[in-house]
C-alpha positions, 0 to 999 in steps of 0.5 A: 621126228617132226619138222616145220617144213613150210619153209626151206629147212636144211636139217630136215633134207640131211635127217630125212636122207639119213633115217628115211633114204634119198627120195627115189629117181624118177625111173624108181617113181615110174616102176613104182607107179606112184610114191605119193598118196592123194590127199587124206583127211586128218580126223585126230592127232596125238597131243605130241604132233600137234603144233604149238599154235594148237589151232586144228579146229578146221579141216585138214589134209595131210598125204603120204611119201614113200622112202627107200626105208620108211614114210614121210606124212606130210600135213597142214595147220593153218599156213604151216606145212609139217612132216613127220618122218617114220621109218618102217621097222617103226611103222605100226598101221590100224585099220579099224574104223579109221585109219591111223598110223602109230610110230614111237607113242605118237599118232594120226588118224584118218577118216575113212571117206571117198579119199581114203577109197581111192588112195587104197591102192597106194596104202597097199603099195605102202604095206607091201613095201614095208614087209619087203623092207623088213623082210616079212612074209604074210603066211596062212597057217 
């Protein structure tokens, strides 16, 4: 689901809380080491998430929160902030030449630059996270 997030949104706050789980306290934020990514450079998106206005010629950023029971990707046009809430059991990441997150059809892309080097960490702490969640184990057989 896709909010316009650039201002105050009520629905947003009671949707996300319901699918995504309340924003961790701040001693969950402490032993987690972090719930946020830095900020990453958005190469493309599916036509679906692309806001209406469809001006997305200049550079843009967008970052990554973590939930209890998914993500929040949170990203610019223009003036316009927007978020775009996946849980995991949707979750679906590539790591090719770009990094890109799919969930329900739709997509965003990522370049792979010095932002992306430093948010890896994070992205890891992602994976990880959502493998607990859905209680996989990585094997080697």
């Amino acid at each position: 689901m896709i909010y316009n997030t650039t201002y105050n949104n009520e629905a947003y706050i009671k949707e996300t809380n319901e699918l995504l789980g309340k924003g961790y306290s701040f001693i969950e934020k402490l032993k987690l080491k972090g719930v946020g990514s830095s900020r990453l450079i958005i190469g493309k998106l599916s036509a679906k998430l692309q806001p209406q206005q469809k001006q997305f010629n200049e550079l843009n950023y967008g970052n990554i929160e973590l939930r209890p029971n998914g993500i929040l990707v949170h990203f610019t046009n223009r003036l316009e902030r927007f978020s775009w809430a996946i849980p995991y059991y949707r979750l679906v990441i590539y790591n090719a030449s770009f990094f890109t997150i799919h969930a329900n059809g739709n997509f965003i892309q990522f370049q792979k630059n010095k932002n992306y080097t430093n948010n890896k960490k994070f992205l890891e702490k992602m994976i990880d996270l959502k493998n607990e969640y859905l209680h996989l184990e990585y094997y080697d057989g």
